[in-house]
C-alpha positions in Angstrom: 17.0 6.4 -2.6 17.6 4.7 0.7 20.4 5.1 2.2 21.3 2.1 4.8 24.2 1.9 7.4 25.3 -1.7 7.1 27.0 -1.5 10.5 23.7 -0.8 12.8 22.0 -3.5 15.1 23.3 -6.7 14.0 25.7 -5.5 11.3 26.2 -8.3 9.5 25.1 -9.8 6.3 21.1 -10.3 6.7 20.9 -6.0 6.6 21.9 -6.5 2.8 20.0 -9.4 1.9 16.6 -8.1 3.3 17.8 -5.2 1.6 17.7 -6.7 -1.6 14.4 -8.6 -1.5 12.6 -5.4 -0.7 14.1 -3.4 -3.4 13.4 -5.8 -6.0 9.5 -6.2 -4.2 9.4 -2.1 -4.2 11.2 -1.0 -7.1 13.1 1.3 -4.5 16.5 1.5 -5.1 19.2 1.8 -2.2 22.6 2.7 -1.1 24.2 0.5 1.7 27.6 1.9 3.2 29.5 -0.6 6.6 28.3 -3.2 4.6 28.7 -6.1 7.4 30.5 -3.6 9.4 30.3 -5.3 12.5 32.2 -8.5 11.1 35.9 -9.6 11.1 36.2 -9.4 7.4 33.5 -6.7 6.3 32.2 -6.0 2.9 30.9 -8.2 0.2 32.4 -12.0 0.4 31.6 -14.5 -2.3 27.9 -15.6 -0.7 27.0 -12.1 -0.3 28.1 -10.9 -3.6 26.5 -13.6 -5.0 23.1 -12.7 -3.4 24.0 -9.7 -5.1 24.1 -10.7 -8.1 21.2 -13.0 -8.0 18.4 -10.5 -7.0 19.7 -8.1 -9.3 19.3 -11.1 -12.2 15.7 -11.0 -10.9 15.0 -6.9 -11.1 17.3 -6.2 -13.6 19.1 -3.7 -11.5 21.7 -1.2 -11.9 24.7 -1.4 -9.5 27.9 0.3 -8.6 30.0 -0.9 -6.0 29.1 -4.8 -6.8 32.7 -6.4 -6.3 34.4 -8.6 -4.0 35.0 -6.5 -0.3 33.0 -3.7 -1.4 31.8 -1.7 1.4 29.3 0.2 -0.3 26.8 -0.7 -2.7 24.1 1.1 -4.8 21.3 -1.1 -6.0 18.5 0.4 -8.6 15.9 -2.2 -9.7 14.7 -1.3 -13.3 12.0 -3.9 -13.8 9.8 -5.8 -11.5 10.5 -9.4 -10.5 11.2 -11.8 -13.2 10.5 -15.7 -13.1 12.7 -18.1 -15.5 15.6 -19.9 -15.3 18.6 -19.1 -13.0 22.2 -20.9 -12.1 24.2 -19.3 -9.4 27.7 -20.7 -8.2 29.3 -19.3 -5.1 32.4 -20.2 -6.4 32.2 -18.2 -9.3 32.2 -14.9 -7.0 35.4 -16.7 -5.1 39.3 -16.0 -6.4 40.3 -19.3 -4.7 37.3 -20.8 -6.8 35.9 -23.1 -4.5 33.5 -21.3 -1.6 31.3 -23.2 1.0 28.8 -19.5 0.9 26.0 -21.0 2.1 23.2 -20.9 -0.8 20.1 -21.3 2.0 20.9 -17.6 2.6 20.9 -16.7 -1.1 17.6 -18.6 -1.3 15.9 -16.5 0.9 17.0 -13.8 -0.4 15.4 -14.4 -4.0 12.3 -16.0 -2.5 10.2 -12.9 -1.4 10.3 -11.5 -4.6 10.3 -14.6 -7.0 7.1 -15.1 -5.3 5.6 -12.1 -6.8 6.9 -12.7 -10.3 5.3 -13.2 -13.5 5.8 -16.8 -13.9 7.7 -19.6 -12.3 11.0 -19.5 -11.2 13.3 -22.5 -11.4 16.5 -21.9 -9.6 20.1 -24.0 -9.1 21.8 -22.9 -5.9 26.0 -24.1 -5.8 27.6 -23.5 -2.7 27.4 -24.6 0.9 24.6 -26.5 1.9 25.6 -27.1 5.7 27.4 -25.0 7.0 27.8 -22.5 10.2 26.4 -19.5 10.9 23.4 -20.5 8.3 20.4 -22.6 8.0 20.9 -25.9 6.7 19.0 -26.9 3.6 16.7 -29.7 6.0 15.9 -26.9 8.3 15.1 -24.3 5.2 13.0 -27.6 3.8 11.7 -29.2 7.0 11.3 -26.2 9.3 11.1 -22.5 7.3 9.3 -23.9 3.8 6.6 -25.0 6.1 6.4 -22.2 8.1 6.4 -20.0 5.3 3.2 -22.5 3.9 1.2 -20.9 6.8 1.2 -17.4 5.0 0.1 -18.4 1.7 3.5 -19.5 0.0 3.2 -22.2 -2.1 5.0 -25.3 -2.5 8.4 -24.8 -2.9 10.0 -27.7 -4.7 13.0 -28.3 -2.8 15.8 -30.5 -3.2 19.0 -31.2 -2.1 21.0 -32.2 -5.3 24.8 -32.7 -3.5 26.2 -31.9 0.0 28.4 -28.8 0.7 30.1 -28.4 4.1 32.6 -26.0 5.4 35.3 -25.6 3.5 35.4 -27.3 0.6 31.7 -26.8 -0.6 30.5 -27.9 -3.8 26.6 -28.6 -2.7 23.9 -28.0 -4.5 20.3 -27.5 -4.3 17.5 -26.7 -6.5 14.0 -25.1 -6.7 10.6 -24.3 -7.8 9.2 -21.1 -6.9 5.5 -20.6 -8.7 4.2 -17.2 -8.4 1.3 -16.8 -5.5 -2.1 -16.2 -6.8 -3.8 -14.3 -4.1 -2.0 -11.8 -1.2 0.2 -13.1 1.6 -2.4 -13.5 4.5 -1.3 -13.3 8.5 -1.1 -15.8 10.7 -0.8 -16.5 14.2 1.9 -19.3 15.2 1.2 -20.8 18.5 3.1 -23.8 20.4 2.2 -27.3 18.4 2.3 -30.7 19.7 5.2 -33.0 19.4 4.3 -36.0 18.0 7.7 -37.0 16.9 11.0 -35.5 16.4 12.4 -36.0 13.2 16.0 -35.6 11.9 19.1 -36.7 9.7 22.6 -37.8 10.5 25.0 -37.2 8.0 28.1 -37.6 6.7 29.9 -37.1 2.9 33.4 -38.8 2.5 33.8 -40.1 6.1 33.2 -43.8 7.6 29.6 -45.1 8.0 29.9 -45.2 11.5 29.8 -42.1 12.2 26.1 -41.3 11.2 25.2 -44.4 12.8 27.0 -42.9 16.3 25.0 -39.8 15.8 21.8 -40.8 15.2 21.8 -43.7 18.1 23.0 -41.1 20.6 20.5 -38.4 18.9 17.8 -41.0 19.4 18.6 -42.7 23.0 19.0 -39.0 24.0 15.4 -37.8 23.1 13.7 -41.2 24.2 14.9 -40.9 27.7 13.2 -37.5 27.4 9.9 -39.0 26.8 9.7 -37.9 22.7 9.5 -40.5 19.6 12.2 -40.1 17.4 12.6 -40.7 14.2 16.6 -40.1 13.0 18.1 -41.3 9.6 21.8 -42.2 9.1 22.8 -41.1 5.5 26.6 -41.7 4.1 27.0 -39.8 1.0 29.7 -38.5 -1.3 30.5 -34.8 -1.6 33.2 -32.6 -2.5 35.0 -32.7 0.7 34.4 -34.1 4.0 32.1 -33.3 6.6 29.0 -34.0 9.5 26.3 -33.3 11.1 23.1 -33.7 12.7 20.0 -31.7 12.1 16.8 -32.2 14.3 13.4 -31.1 13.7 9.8 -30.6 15.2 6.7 -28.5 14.1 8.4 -24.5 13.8 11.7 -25.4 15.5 14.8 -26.9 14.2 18.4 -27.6 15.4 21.3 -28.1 14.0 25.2 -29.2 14.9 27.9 -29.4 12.9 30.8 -32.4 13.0 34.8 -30.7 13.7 38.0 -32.4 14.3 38.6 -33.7 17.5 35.1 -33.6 18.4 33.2 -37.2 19.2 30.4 -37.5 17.0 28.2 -38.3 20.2 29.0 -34.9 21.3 27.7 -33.4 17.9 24.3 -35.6 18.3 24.2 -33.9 22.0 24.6 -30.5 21.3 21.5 -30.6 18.7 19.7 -32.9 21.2 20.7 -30.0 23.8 19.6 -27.1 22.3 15.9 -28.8 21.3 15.2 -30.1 24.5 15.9 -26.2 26.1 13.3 -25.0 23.3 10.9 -27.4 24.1 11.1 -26.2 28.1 9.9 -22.4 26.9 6.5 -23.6 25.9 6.9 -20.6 22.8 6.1 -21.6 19.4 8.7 -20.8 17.0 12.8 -21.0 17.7 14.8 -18.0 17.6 16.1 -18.2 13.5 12.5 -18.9 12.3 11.3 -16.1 14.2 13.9 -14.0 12.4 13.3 -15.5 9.3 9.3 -15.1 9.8 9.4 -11.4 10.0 9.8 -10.2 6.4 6.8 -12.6 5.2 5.2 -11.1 8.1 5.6 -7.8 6.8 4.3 -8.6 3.2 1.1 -10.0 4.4 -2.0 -9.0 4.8 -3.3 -8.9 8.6 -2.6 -9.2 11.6 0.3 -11.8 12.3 1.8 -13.1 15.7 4.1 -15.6 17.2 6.1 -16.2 20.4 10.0 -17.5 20.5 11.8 -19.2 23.0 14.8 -16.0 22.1 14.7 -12.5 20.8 17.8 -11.9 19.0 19.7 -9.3 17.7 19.2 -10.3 13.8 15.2 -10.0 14.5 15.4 -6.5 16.7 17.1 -5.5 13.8 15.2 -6.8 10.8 12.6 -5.1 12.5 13.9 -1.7 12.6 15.4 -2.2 8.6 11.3 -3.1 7.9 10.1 -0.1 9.4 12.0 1.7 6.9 11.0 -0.2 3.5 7.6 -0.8 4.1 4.4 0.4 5.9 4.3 -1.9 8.7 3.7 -2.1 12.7 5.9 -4.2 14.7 5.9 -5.0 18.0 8.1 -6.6 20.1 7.5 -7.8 23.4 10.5 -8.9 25.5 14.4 -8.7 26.0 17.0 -9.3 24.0 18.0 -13.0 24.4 14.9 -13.9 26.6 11.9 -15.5 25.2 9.4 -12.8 23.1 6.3 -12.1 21.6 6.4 -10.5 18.1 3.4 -9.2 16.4 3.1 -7.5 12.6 0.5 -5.3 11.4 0.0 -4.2 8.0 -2.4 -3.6 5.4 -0.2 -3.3 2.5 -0.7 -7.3 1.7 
């Protein structure tokens, strides 16, 4: 049994979900206490609890402490991965019964070990698709699934069946995870050339103008900085309303998020902001794929290394919760919020 302090390092909710991809990987069961101790509202909300429940459909595990708030949670796989058919609703795990828990982070939580299952796995994600303080569902398809390609995952089969923004929810998406034949194998991520930026404006609910603002300014914006662009205006409907803009180059995306009072030329400018700054490190991956490169890392067989324009907390401690699971060398090079090299050694494949 491992026992994890959910309040170290980063203390929020990625300690539990890498948590619970290893444990169904390992067959190591685990006790997590301070679950998101470092947060306003600590223990299990709807999106966690649902992760919860999700990688436990996948292992079959034994639990005690699985409710909403819980601060503590014991997690005992009894089987090893299973593929099939799954449907998890954020809302479900909600009292209110609507939840914009953003299902990107529940992905990627069932990925690593749906990857090593004994057949395909189809899943249906309900939730939020776009929302803060998570990846958006282009940047998991457009920026991470690629990524993840590099390593020896396969294709991923990802859609984006309905729109779900903060606070009304009620997006969708849907996968196909097949099984990998052969070993995760390392991989070194250097910078890549820009041939074009790519990216989506979007609203759900709102006037068509709005997109239209966003990607103009997104696109005049990223011209004037010498780069091709390549931004789609999309007006859809959704449960509730909402915008945003997400941009994306080879192993670097960027998103912002529309809010009241806020022009949608500013939302287009904050994205187009935080890209060009990336662009200016000359490092390959941004500071969230790095982060969300390191457990794949881990698993693979070899020799792995990248650079990021940021170390952040959530990677310095992803790292330190890896050391513990697995039999892995990690070595980071660089200050906390400063650009970084990482590199992962392991031979456990």
């Amino acid at each position: 049994m491992l026992i994890i302090d959910g309040s170290e390092g980063e203390g929020g909710g990625q300690v539990l979900r890498t948590s619970l991809s290893l444990a169904a990987l390992t067959g190591r069961p685990f006790t997590i206490h301070n679950i998101r101790g470092n947060r306003s509202r600590p223990g299990l909300r709807p999106q966690h609890l649902t992760a919860v429940q999700a990688v436990a459909a996948v292992c079959r595990a034994e639990m005690e402490g699985a409710t909403l708030n819980s601060t503590r949670l014991t997690f005992r796989p009894t089987t090893p991965p299973q593929g099939g058919d799954y449907d998890f609703d954020v809302t479900k795990a909600s009292p209110s019964g609507r939840s914009a828990g953003a299902v990107t982070l529940i992905f990627q939580a069932l990925l690593w070990p749906l990857l090593f299952a004994d057949q395909p796995a189809t899943l249906r994600l309900r939730g939020g698709t776009q929302v803060p303080f998570s990846p958006p569902y282009h940047y998991l398809a457009h920026v991470a699934a690629p990524a993840f390609a590099r390593l020896g995952v396969p294709d991923l089969q990802l859609n984006l069946a309905a729109w779900g923004w903060m606070a009304e929810g009620g997006g969708e998406i849907t996968a196909v995870i097949p099984p990998i034949t052969n070993k995760l194998q390392a991989a070194s991520f250097t910078k890549l050339a820009i041939e074009r930026v790519e990216g989506v404006a979007a609203v759900t609910n709102l006037p068509a103008h709005i997109p239209q603002r966003m990607a103009r300014r997104a696109h005049n914006l990223l011209t004037q900085a010498g780069f091709t662009a390549d931004i789609q205006p999309v007006r859809e409907r959704g449960a509730g309303p909402g915008a945003g803009i997400c941009l994306w180059l080879p192993q670097a995306g960027f998103a912002a998020l529309g809010q009241k009072g806020v022009p949608a030329d500013k939302v287009a400018e904050t994205a187009v902001n935080e890209l060009l700054a990336f662009v200016k490190t000359e490092t390959a991956v941004d500071p969230h794929l790095a982060d969300q490169l390191l457990l794949p890392m881990a698993l693979a067989n070899g020799r792995s290394h990248l650079t990021t324009s940021q170390i952040t907390q959530h990677t310095l401690t992803n790292a330190v919760l890896l050391r513990r699971w697995l039999d892995v060398e990690i070595e980071i090079g660089g200050n906390l919020n400063q650009p970084a090299q990482v590199t992962v050694t392991t031979t456990n494949g």
